[in-house]
C-alpha positions as CSV (number, residue, x, y, z in Angstrom):
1,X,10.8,-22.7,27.5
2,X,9.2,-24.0,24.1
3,X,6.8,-21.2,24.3
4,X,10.0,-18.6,24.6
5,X,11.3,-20.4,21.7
6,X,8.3,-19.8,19.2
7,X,7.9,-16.4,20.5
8,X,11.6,-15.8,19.4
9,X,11.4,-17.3,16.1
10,X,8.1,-15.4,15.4
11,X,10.6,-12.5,16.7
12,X,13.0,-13.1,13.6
13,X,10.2,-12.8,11.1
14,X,8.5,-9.7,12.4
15,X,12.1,-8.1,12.7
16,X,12.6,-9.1,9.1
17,X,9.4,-6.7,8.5
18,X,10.7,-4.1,10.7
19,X,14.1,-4.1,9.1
20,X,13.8,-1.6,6.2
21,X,11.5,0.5,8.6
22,X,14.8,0.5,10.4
23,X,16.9,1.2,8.0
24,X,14.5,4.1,6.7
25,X,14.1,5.9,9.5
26,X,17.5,5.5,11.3
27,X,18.4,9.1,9.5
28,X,18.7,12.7,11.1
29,X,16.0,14.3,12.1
30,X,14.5,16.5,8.5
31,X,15.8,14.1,6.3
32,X,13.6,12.0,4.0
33,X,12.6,8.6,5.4
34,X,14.2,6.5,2.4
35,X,17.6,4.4,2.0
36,X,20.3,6.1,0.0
37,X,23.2,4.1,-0.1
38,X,26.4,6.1,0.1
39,X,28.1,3.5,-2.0
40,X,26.5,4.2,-4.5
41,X,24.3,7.4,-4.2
42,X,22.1,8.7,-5.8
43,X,20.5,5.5,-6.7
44,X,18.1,5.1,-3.7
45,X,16.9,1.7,-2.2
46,X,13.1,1.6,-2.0
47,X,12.4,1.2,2.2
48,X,9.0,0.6,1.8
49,X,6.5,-1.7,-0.5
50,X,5.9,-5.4,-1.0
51,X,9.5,-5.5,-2.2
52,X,11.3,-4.1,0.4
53,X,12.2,-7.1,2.4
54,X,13.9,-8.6,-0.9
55,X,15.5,-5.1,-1.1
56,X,16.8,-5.1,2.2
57,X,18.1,-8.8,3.4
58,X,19.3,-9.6,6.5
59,X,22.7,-9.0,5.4
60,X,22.3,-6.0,5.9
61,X,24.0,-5.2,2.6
62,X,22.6,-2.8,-0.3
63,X,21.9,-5.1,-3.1
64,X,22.6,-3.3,-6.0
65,X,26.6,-2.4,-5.0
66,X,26.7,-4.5,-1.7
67,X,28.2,-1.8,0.5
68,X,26.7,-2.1,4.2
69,X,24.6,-0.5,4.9
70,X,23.3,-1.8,8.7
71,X,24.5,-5.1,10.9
72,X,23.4,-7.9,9.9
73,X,20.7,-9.6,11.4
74,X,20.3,-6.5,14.0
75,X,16.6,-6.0,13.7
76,X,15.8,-9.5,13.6
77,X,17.7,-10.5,16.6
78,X,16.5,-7.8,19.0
79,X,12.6,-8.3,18.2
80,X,13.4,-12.2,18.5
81,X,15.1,-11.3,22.2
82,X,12.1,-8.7,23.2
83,X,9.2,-11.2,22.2
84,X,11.2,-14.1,24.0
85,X,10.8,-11.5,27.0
86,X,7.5,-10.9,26.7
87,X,6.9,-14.8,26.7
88,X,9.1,-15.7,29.6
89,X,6.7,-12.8,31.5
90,X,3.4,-15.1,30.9
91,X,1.0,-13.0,29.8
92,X,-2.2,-14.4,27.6
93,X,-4.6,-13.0,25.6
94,X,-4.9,-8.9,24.5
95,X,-3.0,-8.2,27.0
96,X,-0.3,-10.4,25.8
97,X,-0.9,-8.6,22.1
98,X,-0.3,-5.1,23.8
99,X,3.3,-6.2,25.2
100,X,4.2,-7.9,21.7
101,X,2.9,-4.7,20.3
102,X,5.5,-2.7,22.6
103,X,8.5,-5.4,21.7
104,X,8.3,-5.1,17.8
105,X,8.2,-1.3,17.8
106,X,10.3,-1.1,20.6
107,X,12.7,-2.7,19.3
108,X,12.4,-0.3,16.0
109,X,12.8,2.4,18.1
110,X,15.9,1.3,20.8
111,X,18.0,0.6,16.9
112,X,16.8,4.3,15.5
113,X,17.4,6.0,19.2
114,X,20.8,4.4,19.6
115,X,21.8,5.2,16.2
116,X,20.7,8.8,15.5
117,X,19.2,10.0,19.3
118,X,15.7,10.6,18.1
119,X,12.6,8.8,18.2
120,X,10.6,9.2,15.0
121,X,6.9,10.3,15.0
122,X,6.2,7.6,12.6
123,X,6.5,5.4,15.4
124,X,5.8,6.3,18.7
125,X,1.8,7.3,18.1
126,X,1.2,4.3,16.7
127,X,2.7,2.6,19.5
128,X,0.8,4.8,21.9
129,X,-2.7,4.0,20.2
130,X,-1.8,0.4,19.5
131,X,-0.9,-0.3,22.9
132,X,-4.2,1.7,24.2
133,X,-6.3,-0.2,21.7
134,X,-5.2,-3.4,22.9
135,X,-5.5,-2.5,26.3
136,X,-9.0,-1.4,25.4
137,X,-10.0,-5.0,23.9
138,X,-8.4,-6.6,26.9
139,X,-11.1,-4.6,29.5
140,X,-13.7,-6.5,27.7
141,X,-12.8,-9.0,29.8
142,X,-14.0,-7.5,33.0
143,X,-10.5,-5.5,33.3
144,X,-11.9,-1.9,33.6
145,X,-10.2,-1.0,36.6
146,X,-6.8,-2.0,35.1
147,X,-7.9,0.0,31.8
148,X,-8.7,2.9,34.1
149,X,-5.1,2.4,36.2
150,X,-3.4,2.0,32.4
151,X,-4.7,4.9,31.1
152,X,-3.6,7.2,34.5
153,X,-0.4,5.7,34.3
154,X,0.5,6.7,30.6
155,X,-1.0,10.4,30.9
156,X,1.5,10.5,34.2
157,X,4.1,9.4,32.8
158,X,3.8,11.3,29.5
159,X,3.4,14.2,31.6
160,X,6.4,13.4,33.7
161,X,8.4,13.2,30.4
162,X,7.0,16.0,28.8
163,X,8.8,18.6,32.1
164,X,12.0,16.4,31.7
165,X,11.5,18.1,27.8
166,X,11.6,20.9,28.7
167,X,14.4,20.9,30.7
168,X,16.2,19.3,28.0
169,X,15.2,15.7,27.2
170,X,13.7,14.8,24.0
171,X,10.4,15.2,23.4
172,X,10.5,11.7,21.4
173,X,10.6,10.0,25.4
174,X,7.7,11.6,26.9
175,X,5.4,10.3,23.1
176,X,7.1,7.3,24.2
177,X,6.3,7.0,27.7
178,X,2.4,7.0,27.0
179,X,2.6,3.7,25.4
180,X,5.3,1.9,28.1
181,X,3.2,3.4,30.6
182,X,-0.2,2.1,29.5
183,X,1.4,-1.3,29.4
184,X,3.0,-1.3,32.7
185,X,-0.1,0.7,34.7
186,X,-2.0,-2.3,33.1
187,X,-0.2,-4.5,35.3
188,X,0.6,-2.1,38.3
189,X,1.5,1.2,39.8
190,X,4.6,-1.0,41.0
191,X,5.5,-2.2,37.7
192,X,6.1,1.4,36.2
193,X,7.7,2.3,39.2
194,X,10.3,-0.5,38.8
195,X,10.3,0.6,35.3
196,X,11.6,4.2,36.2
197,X,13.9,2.9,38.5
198,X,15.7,0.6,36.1
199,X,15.5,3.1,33.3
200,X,17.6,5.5,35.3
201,X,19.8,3.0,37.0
202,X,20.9,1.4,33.4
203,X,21.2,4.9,32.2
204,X,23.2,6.1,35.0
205,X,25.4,2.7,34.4
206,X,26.5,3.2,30.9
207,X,26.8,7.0,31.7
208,X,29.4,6.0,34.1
209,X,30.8,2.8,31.9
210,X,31.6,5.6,29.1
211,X,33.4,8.1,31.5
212,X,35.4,5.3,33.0
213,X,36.4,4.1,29.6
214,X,36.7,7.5,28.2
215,X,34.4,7.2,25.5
216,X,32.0,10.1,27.0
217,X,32.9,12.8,28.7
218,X,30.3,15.3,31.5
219,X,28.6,17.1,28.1
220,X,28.1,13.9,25.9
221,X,24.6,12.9,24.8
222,X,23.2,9.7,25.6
223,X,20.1,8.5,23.7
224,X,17.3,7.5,26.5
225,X,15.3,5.6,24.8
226,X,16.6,2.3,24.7
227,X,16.8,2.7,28.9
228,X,13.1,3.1,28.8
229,X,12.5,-0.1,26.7
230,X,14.4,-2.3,27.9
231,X,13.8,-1.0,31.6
232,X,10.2,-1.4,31.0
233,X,10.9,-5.0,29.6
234,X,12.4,-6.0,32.4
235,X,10.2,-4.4,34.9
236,X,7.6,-6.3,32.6
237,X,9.4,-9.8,33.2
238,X,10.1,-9.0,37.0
239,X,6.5,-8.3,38.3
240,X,4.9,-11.2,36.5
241,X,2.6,-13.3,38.1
């Protein structure tokens, strides 16, 4: 439980830091990753930089005219509930440093996704050759076959992702997939099974939930990448030793 605790409160500091990269990036897809505040545009807020976290508090408020400009504390409380995840699963050492890896841009990416349906490029490599770099340090430890079963499950999986493209999923899931794959193939061929199944089942859940309630209808699109993170979270959490 204590260890849950620090790894949420570490959570609120590294979603302060992700915050602006939030805010930045949560824009339609061939517009400029900055902060313009429609309040009172064109004055832009600087997104990136040493001062960017004083330029962006938790508020969530622009700080030259005040007008929102995301929920407060958003960021900062979803990293702090995906690293108290990631503690409750156990895990020590590199391997430990890939999953926390995952959570903090993970958690990025579930805010952008759910906000403007895409998954920016800035983010997903670098959480694909993060999480393989990790993974990498970890086989030092006489983990080679779990590097080996890591590495098959990402290429599957982006490959698995990359046909769903083309049949009209993003292409933003299937960069995506490499990185939750490697994690989960790390652990087990099990784990990112479970992982699939609980990414589907939540989709298919709030799919239904929006119909029911009608705020969806049959044609609506449904941003699918916060169904892979958190169903690989929990897949993560469920299959721990």
């Amino acid at each position: 439980m204590l260890s849950q605790l620090l790894a949420a409160l570490v959570g609120l500091v590294a979603g302060a830091a992700l915050r602006p990269v939030v805010v930045a990036l949560a824009v339609p897809a061939g517009q400029p990753a900055d902060v313009t505040c429609p309040a009172c545009s064109p004055r832009p807020v600087p997104a990136w930089g040493p001062h960017a976290l004083r330029l962006l508090p938790p508020s969530g408020c622009c700080p030259n005219c005040r007008a929102r400009l995301c929920a407060p504390w958003l960021p900062e409380l979803t990293t702090a509930a995906a690293f108290a995840v990631v503690a409750a699963g156990g895990a020590a050492g590199w391997y430990a440093a890939a999953q926390y890896w995952i959570a903090l841009l993970g958690a990025g990416l579930l805010l952008i996704d759910s906000a403007v349906q895409r998954l920016p490029n800035l983010l997903t490599p670098a959480a694909a050759v993060g999480t393989l770099a990790l993974l990498t340090a970890a086989s030092a430890h006489h983990e080679a076959r779990s590097l080996l079963r890591a590495v098959t499950v990402a290429a599957a999986a982006g490959g698995l992702f990359t046909v769903l493209a083309l049949c009209g999923m993003g292409l933003g899931d299937a960069k995506l997939a490499i990185s939750l794959g490697a994690v989960l193939g790390w652990r087990s061929w099990q784990a990112a099974v479970l992982a699939l199944v609980l990414t589907y089942l939540l989709g298919a859940t709030v799919a239904i939930l929006l119909l029911l309630t009608r705020r969806g209808h049959r044609k609506s699109t449904l941003a699918f990448g916060p169904f892979l993170i958190v169903g690989t979270l929990g897949a993560a959490l469920l299959t721990s030793s």
